[in-house]
ROSE-4610 file (N, C-alpha, C; in Angstrom, 1 decimal, always signed):
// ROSE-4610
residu = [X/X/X/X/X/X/X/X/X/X/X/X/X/X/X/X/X/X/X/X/X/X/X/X/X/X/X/X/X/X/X/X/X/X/X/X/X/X/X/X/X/X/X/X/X/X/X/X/X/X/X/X/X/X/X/X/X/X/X/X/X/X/X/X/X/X/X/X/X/X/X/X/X/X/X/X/X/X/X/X/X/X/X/X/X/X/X/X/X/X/X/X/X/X/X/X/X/X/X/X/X/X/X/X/X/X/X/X/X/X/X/X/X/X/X/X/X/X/X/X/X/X/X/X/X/X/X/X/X/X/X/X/X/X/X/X/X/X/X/X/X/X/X/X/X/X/X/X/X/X/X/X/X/X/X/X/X/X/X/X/X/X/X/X/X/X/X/X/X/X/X/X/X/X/X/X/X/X/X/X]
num = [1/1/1/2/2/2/3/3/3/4/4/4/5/5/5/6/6/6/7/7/7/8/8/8/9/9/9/10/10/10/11/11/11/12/12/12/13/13/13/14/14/14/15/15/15/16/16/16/17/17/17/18/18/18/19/19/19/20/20/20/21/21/21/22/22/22/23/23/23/24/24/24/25/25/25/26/26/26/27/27/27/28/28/28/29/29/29/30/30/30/31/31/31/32/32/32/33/33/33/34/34/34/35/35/35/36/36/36/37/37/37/38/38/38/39/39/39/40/40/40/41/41/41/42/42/42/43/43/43/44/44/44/45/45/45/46/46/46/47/47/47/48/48/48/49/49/49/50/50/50/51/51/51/52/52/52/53/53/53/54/54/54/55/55/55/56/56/56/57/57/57/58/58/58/59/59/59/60/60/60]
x = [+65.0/+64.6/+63.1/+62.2/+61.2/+60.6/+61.4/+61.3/+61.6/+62.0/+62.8/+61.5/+61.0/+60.0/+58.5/+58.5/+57.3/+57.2/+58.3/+59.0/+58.0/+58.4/+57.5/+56.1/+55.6/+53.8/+53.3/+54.4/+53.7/+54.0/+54.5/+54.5/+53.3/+52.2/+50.9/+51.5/+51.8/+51.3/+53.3/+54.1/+55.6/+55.6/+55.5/+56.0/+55.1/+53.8/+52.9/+53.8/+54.1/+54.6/+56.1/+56.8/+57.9/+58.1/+57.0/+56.7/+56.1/+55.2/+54.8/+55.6/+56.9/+58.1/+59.1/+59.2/+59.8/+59.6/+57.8/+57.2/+57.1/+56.8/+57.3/+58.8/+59.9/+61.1/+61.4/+61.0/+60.8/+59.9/+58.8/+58.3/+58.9/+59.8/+60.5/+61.5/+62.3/+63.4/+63.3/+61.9/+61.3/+60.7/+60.0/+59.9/+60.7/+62.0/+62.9/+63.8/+63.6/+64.6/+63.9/+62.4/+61.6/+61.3/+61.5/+61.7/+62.8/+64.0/+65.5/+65.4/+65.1/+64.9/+64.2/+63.3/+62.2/+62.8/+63.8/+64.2/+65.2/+66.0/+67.1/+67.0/+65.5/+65.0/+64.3/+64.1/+63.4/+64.7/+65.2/+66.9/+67.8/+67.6/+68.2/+67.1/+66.1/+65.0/+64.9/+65.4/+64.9/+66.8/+67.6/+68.9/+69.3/+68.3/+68.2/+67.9/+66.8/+65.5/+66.3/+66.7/+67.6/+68.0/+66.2/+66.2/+66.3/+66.8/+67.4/+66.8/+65.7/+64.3/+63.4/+63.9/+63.9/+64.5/+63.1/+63.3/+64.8/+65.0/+66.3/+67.9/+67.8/+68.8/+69.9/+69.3/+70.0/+69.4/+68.3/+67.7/+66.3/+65.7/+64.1/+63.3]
y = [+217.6/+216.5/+216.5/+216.8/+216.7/+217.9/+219.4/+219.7/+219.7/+218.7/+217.8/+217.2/+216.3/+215.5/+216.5/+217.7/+218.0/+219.1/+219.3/+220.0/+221.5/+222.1/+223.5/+223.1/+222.3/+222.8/+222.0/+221.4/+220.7/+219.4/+218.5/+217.0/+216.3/+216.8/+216.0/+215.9/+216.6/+216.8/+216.0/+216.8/+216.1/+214.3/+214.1/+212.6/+211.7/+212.2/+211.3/+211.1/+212.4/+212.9/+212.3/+212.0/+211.1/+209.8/+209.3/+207.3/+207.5/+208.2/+208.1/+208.0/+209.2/+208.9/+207.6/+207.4/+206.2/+205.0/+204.9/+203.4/+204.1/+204.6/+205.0/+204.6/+204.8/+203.9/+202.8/+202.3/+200.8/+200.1/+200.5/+199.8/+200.0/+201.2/+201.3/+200.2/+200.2/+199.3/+197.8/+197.3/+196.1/+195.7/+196.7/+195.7/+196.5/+197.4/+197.2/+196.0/+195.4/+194.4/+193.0/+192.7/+191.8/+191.7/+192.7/+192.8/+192.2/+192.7/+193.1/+191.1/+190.5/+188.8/+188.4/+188.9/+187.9/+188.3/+189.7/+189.8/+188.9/+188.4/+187.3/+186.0/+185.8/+184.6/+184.3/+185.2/+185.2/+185.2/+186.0/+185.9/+184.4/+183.9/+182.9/+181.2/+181.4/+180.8/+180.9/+182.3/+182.0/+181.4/+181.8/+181.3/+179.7/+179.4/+178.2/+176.8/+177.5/+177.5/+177.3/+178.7/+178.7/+177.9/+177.6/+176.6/+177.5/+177.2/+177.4/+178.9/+178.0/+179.0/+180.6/+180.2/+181.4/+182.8/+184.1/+185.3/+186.0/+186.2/+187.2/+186.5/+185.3/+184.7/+184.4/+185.7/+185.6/+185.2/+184.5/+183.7/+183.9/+183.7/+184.1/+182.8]
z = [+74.0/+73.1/+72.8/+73.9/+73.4/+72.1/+72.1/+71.5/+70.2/+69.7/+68.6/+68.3/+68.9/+68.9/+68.3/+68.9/+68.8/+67.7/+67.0/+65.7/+65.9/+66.7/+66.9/+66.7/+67.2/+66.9/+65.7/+64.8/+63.3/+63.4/+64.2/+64.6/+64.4/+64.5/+63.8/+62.5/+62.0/+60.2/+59.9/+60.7/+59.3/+60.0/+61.0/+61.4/+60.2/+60.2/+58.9/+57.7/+57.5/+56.2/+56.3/+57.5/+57.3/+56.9/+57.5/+57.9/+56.5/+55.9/+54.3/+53.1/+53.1/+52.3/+52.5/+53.8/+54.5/+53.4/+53.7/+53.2/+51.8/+51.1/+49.8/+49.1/+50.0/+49.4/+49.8/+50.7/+50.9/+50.1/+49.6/+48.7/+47.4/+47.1/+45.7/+45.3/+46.8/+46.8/+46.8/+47.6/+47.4/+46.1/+45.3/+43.8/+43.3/+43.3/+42.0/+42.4/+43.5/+43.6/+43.1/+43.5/+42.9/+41.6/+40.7/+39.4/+38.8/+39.4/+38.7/+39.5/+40.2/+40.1/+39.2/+38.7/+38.2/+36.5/+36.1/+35.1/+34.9/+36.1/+35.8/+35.5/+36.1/+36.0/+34.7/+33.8/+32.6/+31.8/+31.7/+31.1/+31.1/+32.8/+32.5/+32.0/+32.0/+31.5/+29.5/+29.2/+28.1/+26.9/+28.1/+27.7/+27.8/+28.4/+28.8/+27.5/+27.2/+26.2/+24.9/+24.9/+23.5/+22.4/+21.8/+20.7/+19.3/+18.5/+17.0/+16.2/+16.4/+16.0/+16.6/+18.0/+18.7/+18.0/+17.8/+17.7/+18.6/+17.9/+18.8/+18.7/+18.4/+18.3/+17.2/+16.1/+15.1/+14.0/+13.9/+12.9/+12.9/+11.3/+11.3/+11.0]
């Protein structure tokens, strides 16, 4: 096991290089998820809204 752990001699350098990709997709996954909210909340904000005159709604 511990030679698992000590990956032949380069365990300084890949474990970094793991915990770095790691926090790399956890932070991907934390703001595509904080976005993909704050886009629902604008979506359901501007559907809300949805007065006559409003761009996009058909009318100029």
């Amino acid at each position: 096991m511990s030679d698992f752990f000590s990956m032949g001699g380069y365990a300084l350098f890949l474990w970094p290089a793991y915990a770095v990709t790691l926090l790399a997709i956890v932070v991907n996954v934390y703001t595509a998820r904080r976005d993909l909210q704050s886009a629902r909340m604008e979506a359901r904000r501007r559907l809300s809204a949805g007065s006559p005159g409003d761009p996009g709604r058909g009318q100029s």
